[in-house]
GUVEX-593633 format. One line per 4 residues: number of its first residue (from 1); for each residue y negated, z, x negated of N, C-alpha, C, O, CB. Coordinates in steps of 0.1 Angstrom, whole numbers, plus 5000, padded with zeros to 4 digits. Glycine has a CB too. Layout:
REM GUVEX-593633
NUM	Y/Z/X/Y/Z/X/Y/Z/X/Y/Z/X/Y/Z/X ~ ...
This chain:
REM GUVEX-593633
1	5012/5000/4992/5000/5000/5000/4988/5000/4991/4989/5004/4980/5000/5012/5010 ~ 4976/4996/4996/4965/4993/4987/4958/5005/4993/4953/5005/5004/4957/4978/4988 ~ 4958/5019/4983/4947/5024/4986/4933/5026/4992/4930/5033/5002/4946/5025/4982 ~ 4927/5020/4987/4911/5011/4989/4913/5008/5001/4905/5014/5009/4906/4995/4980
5	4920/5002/5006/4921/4995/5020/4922/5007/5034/4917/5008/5045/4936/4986/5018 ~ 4932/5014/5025/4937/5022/5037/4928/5032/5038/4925/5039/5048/4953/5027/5037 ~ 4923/5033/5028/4909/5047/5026/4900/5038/5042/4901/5041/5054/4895/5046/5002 ~ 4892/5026/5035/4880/5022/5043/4888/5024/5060/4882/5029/5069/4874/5004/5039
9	4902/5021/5062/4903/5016/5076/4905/5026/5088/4904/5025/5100/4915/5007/5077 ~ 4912/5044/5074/4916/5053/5082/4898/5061/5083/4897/5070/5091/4931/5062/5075 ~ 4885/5057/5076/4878/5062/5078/4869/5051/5094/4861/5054/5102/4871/5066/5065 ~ 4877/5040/5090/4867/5032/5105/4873/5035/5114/4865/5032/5123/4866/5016/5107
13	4884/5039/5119/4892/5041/5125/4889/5046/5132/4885/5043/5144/4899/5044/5121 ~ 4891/5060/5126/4883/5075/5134/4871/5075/5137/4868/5078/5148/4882/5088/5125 ~ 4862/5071/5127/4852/5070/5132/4847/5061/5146/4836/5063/5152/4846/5068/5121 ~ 4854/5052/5148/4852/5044/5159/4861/5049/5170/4858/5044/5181/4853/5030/5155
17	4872/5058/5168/4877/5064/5181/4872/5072/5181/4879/5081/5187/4889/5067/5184 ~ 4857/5080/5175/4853/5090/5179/4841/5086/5190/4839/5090/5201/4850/5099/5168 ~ 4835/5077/5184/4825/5068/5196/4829/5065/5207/4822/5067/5216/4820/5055/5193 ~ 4839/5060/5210/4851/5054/5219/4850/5066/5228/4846/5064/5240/4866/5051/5212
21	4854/5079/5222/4855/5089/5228/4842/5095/5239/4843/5100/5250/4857/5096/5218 ~ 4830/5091/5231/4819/5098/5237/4816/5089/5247/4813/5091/5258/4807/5102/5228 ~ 4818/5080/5242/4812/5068/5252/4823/5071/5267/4817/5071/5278/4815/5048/5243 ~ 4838/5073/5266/4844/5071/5278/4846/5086/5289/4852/5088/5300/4858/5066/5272
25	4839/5094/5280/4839/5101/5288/4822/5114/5290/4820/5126/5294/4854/5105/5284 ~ 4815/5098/5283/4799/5103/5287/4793/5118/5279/4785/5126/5283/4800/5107/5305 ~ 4798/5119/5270/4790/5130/5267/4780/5122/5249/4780/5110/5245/4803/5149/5264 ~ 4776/5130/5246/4767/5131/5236/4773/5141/5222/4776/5152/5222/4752/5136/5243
29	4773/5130/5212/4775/5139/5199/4769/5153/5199/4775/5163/5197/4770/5131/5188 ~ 4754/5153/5201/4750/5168/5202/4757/5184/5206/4755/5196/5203/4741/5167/5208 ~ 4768/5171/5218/4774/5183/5224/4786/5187/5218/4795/5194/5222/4776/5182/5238 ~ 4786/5181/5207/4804/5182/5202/4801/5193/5193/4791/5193/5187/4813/5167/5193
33	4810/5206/5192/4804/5218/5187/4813/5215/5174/4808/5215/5163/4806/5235/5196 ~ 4825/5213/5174/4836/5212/5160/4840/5194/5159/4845/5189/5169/4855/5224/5163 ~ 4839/5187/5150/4847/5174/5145/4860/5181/5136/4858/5188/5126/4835/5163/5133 ~ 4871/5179/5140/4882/5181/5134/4892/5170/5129/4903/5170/5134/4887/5187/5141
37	4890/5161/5120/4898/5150/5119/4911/5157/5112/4913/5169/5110/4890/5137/5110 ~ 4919/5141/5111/4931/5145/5099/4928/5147/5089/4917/5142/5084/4939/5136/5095 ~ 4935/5157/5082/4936/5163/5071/4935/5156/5057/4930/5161/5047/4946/5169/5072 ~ 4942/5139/5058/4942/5136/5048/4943/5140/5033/4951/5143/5024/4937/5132/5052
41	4928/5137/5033/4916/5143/5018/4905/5145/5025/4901/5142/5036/4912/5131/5003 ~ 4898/5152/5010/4884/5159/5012/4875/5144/5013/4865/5144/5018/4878/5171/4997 ~ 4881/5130/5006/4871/5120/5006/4869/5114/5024/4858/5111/5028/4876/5107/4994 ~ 4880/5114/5030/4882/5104/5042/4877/5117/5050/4871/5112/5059/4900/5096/5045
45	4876/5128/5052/4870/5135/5061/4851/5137/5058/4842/5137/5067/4880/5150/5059 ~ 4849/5139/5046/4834/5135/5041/4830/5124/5049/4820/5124/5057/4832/5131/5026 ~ 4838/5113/5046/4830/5097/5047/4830/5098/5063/4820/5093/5068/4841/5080/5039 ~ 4841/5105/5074/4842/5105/5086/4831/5110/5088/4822/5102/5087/4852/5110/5091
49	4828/5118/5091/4817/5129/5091/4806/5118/5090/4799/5115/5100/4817/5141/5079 ~ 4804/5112/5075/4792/5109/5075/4788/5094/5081/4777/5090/5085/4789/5110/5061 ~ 4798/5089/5082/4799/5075/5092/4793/5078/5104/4785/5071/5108/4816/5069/5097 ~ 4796/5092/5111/4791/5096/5122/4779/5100/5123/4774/5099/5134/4797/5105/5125
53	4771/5104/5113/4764/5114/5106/4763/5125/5117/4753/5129/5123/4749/5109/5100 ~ 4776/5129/5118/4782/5145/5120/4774/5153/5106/4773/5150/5094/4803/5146/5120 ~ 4770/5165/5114/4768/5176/5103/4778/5185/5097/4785/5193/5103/4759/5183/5108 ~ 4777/5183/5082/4791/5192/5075/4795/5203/5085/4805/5204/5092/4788/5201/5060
57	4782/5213/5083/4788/5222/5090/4795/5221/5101/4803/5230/5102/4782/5228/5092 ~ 4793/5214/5108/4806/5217/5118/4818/5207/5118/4824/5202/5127/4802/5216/5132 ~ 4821/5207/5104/4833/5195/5105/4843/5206/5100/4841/5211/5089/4831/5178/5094 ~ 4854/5210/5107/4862/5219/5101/4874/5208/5091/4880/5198/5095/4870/5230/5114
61	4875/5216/5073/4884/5211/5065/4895/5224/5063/4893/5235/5068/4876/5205/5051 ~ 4905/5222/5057/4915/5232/5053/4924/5225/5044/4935/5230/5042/4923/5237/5064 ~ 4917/5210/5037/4929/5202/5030/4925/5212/5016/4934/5213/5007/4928/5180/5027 ~ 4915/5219/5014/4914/5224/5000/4921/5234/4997/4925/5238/4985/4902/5227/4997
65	4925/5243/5012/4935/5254/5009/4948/5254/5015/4957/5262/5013/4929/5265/5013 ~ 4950/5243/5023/4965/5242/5028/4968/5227/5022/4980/5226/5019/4966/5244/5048 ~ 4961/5215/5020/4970/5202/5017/4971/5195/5034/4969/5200/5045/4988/5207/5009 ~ 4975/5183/5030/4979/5174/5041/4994/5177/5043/5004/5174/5036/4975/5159/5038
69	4992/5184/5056/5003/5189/5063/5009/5173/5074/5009/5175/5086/4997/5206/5073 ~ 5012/5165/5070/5009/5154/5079/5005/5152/5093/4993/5149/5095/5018/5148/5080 ~ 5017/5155/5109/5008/5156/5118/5004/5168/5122/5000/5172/5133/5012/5151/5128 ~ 5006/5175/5112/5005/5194/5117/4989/5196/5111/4984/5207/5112/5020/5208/5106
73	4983/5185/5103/4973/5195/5101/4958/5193/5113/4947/5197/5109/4970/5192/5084 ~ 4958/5189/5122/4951/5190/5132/4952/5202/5140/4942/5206/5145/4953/5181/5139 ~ 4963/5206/5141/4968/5215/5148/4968/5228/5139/4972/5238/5144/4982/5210/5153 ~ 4965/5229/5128/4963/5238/5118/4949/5242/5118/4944/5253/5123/4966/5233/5106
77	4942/5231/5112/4927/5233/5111/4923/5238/5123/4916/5248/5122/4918/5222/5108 ~ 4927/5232/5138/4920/5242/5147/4926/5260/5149/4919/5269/5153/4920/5234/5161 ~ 4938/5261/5146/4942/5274/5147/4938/5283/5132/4942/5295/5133/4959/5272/5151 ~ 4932/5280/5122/4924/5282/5111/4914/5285/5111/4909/5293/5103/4923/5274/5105
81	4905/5276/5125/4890/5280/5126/4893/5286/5139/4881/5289/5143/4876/5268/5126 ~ 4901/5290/5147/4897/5300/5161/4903/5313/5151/4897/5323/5154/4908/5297/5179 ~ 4912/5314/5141/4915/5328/5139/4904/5335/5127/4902/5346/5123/4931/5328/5134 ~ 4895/5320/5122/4881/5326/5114/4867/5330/5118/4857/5334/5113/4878/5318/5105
85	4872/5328/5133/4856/5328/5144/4850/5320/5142/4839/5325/5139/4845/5338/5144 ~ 4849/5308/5141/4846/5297/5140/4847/5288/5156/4838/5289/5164/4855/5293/5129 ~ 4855/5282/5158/4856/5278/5169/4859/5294/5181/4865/5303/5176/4869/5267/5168 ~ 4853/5294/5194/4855/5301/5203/4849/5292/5216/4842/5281/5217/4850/5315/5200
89	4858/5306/5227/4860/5297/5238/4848/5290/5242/4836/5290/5238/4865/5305/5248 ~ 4853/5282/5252/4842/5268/5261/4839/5256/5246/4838/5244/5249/4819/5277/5268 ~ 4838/5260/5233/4835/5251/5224/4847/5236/5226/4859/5234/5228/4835/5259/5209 ~ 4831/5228/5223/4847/5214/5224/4847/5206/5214/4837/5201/5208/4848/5201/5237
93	4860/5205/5211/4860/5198/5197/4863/5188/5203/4866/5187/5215/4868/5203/5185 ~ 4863/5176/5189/4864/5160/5190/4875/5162/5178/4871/5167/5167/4847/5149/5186 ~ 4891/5158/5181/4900/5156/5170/4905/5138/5174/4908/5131/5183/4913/5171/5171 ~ 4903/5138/5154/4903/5123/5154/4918/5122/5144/4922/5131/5137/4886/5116/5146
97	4923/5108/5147/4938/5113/5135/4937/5100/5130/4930/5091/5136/4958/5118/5142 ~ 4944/5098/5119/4952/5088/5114/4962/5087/5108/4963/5095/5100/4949/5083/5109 ~ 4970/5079/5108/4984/5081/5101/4994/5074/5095/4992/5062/5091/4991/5085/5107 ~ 5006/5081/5095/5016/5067/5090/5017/5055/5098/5010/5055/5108/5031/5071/5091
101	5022/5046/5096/5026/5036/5107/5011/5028/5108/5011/5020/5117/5032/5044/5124 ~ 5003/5029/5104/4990/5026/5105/4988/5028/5125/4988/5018/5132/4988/5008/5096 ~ 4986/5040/5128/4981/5044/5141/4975/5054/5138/4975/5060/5128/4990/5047/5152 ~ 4966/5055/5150/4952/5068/5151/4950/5069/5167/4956/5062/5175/4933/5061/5144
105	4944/5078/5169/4940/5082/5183/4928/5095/5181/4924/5098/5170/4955/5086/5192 ~ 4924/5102/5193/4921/5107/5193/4915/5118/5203/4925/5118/5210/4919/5103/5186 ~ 4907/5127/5210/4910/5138/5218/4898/5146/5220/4895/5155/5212/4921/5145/5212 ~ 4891/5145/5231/4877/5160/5230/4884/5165/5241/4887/5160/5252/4856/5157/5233
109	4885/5179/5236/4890/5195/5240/4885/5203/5244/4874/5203/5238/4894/5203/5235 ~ 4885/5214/5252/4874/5221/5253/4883/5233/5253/4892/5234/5261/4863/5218/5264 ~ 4878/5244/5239/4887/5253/5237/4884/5263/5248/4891/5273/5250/4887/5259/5223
């Protein structure tokens, strides 16, 4: 697989199922309290974020202390930031994935 490649496509990816997202179900980035993508790396979650120009701060990461757990680490990072007080209730996050098989999707929640 070509690196380079799969870097740019899993960051267009997300980033364009996260628009997708707002757009289909009408809300406004402002209101999104947590961005939680895949775990990947620290580069493809940065560039997500900044594609968005989502603010760091609320982009929850955990690849620096747990690694890319493959589909578990969505499901990590948010149970990582509700048990650091970070996310709490009514907050809604926007979780964006990408993956093997070259598929993505993605999900706004409201914890």
């Amino acid at each position: 697989m070509d690196g380079r490649k799969i870097f740019k496509l899993a960051v267009n990816v997300m980033a364009t199922t996260a628009e997708e997202l707002l757009q289909k179900t009408g809300r406004q980035k402002d209101e999104i309290d947590w961005l939680i993508p895949h775990q990947a790396n620290q580069r493809i979650i940065d560039a997500v974020a900044e594609s968005l120009d989502f603010p760091r701060e609320k982009v929850v990461s955990t690849i620096q202390n747990i690694g890319n757990n493959s589909s578990a680490t969505i499901p990590i990072a948010v149970d990582t930031a509700i048990r650091d007080g970070r996310i709490q209730r009514g907050d809604l996050l926007m979780l964006v994935a990408f993956g093997g098989g070259l598929v993505w999707g993605g999900a706004l929640v409201e914890y």
